[in-house]
C-alpha positions as CSV (number, residue, x, y, z in Angstrom):
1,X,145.9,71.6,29.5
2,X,148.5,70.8,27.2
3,X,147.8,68.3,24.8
4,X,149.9,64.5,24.8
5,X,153.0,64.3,23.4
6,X,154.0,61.2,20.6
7,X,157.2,60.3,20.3
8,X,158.8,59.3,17.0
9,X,162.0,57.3,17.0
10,X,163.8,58.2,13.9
11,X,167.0,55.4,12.7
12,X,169.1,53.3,14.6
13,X,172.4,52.6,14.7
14,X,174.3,50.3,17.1
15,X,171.3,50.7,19.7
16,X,171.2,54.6,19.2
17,X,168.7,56.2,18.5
18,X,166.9,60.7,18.3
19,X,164.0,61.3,19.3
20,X,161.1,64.2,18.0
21,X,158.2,64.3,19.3
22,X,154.5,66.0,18.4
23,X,151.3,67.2,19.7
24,X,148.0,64.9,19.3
25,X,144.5,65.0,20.6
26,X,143.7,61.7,20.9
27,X,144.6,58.4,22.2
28,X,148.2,57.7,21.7
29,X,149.0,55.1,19.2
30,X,152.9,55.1,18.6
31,X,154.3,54.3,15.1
32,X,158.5,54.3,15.0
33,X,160.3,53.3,12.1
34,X,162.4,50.7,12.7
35,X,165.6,51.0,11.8
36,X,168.5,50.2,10.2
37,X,170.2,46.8,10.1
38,X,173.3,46.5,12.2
39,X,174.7,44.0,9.8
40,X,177.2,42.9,11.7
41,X,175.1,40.8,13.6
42,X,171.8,40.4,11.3
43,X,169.8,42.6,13.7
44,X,166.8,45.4,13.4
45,X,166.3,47.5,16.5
46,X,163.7,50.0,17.1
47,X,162.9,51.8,21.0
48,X,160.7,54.4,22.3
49,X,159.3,55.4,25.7
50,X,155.8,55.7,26.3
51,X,154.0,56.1,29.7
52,X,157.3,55.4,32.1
53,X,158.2,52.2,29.6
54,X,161.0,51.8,27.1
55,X,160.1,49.1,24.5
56,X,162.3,47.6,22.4
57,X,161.6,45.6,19.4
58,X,164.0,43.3,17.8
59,X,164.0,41.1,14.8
60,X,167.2,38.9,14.4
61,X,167.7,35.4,12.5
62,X,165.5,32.6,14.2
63,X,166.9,31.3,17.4
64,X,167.0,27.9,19.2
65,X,164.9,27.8,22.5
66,X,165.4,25.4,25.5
67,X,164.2,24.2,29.0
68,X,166.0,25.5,32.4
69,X,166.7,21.4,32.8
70,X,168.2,21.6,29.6
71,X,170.3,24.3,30.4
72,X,171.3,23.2,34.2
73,X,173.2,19.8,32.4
74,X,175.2,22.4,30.1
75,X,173.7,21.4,27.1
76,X,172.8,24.7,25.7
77,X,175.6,27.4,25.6
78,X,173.8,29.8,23.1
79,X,170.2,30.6,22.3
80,X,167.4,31.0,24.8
81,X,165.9,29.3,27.9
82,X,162.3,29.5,28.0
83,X,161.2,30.9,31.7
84,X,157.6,30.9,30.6
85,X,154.5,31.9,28.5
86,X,153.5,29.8,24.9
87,X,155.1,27.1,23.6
88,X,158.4,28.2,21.6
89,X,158.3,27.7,18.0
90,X,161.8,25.0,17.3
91,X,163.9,25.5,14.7
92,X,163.7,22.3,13.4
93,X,159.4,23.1,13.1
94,X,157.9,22.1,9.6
95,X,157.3,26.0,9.1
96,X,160.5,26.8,9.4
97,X,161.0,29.9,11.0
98,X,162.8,32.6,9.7
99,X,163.4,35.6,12.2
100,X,163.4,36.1,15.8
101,X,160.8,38.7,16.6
102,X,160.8,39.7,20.0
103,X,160.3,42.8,22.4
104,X,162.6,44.2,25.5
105,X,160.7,46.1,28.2
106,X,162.4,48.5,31.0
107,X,161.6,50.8,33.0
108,X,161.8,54.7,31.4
109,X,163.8,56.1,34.5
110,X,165.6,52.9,36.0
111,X,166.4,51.2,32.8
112,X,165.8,48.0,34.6
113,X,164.0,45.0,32.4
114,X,160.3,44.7,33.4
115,X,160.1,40.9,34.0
116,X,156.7,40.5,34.7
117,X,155.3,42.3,31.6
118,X,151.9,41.6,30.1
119,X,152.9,41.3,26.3
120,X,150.7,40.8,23.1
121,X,152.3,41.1,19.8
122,X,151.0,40.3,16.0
123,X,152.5,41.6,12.6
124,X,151.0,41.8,9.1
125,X,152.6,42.3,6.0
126,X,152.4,45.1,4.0
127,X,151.5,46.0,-0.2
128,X,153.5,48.2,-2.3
129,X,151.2,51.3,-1.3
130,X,152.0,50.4,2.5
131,X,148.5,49.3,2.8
132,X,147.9,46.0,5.2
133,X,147.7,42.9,3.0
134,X,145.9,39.9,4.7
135,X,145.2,39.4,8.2
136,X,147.7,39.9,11.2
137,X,149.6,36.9,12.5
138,X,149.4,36.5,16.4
139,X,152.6,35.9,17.9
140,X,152.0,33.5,21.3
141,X,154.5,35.1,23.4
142,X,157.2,33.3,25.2
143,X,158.6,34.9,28.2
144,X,163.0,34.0,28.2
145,X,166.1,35.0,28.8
146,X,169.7,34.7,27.0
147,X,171.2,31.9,27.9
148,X,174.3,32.7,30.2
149,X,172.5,36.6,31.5
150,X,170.5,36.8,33.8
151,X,167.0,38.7,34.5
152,X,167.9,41.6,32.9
153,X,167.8,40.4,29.5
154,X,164.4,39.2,30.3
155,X,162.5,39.7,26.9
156,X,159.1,38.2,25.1
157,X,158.1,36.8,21.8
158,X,158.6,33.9,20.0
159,X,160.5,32.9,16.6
160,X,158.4,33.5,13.5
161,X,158.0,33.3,9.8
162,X,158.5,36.9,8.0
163,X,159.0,36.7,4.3
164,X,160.6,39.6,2.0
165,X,158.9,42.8,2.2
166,X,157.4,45.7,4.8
167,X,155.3,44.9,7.7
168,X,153.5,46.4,10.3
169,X,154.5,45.0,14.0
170,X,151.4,45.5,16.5
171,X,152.7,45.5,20.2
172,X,150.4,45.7,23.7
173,X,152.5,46.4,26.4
174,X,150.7,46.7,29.8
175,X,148.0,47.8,28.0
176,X,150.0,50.7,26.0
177,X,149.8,50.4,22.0
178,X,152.7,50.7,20.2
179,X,153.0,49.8,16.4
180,X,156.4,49.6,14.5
181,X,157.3,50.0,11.0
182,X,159.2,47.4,9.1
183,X,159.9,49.3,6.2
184,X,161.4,47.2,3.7
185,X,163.4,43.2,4.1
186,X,165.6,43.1,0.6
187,X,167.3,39.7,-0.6
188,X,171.0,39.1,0.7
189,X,173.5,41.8,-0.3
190,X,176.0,39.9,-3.3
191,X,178.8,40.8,0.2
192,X,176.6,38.6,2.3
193,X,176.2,36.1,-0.3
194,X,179.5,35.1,-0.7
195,X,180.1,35.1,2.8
196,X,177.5,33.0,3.7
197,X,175.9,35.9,6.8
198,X,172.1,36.9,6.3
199,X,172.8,40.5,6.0
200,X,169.7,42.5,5.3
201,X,169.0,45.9,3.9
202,X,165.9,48.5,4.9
203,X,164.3,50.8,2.6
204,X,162.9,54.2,4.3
C-alpha cells in the first residue's frame, strides 16, 4: 500500500501556483505557504487540493458586507452580499477590521464552487521563532458572494483584525484540515505610501 501523499503549494503569483508533493504516514495535515502579494490589488492567495477539494485562502483589505434587500434596490455596487452563516463583521465596527480573510472551495476535477460547504476557520499569530503566541481567534463564518457574480464566487469567512506579523491560518473544510502559513505582513512600502494603496510585502 502506498503511503498518502501531502501536497505543498510553493509561491503565488497572479493565482498561479507548482505543486510538490511528499510521502507521510499519518493523518494528513496540510501546511502551504501562502504567497506572495499581488500588489496590484492588496491581495494574498494560497490553493491546494486535498481529498477531491481545491481550497483557496484569501486575505485582502476589509470589505463592506450587505443584505440581498439591500442589493435588489441597487444600493450596493461593490463589496459582498451576505447569503448566509454568522453575522458579518461592518466596517464601521468599533474593532475596526483590517483584512478580509476568507476561503474559496471547488471541486478538484470540475473546478465548480462548492456552495454548500461546511467551513470552520481561526488564525493565531505567530513569535519571532514561528512559535504560536496566544490563543487562536475563531472566525464565525459568513457564507456570500461578490456583489454583481453569481454562485460561483460563492466563498466563506468573515472580515477580521490581523495586525503586522506571521500567522498561522487553521481551516476545516468538510471535515479536511488544512493550515496555511502567513509568513510575514511588513508596514506599507514608501511606493505605497505616497500613493495612498495598502501594498504589502511577505517574508519567506
Amino acid at each position: 500500500m502506498k503511503p498518502p501523499q501531502i501536497p505543498i503549494c510553493s509561491n503565488v503569483f497572479k493565482r498561479s501556483f507548482e505543486m510538490r508533493t511528499i510521502p507521510i504516514f499519518f493523518q494528513v495535515v496540510i501546511l502551504a505557504a501562502l504567497g506572495t502579494v499581488l500588489a496590484a490589488n492588496d491581495h494574498f492567495m494560497s490553493d491546494t487540493t486535498i481529498n477531491g477539494l481545491r481550497v483557496e485562502l484569501h486575505v485582502l483589505p476589509a470589505e463592506p458586507f450587505f443584505t440581498k434587500d439591500q442589493v435588489s434596490a441597487g444600493n450596493a455596487k461593490e463589496g459582498m452580499v451576505v447569503i448566509g452563516g454568522a453575522k458579518p463583521l461592518p466596517l464601521d465596527a468599533e474593532t475596526k477590521p483590517t483584512h478580509h480573510l476568507v476561503v474559496h472551495v471547488f471541486d478538484s476535477l470540475t473546478s465548480k464552487a462548492i456552495t454548500n460547504a461546511k467551513v470552520a476557520m481561526s488564525y493565531q499569530a505567530l513569535d519571532e521563532k514561528g512559535e504560536q503566541s496566544g490563543g487562536p481567534i475563531e472566525v464565525p463564518i459568513v457564507v456570500m458572494q461578490s456583489i454583481g457574480k453569481d454562485e460561483e464566487s460563492t466563498h466563506y469567512g468573515n472580515n477580521v483584525i490581523m495586525r503586522d506579523g506571521p500567522y498561522v491560518v487553521s481551516v476545516v473544510v468538510n471535515n479536511r484540515k488544512i493550515k496555511f502559513k502567513i509568513n510575514k505582513f511588513f508596514e506599507p512600502t514608501a511606493s505605497s505610501k505616497s500613493t495612498g494603496s495598502k501594498e504589502y510585502r511577505l517574508t519567506h
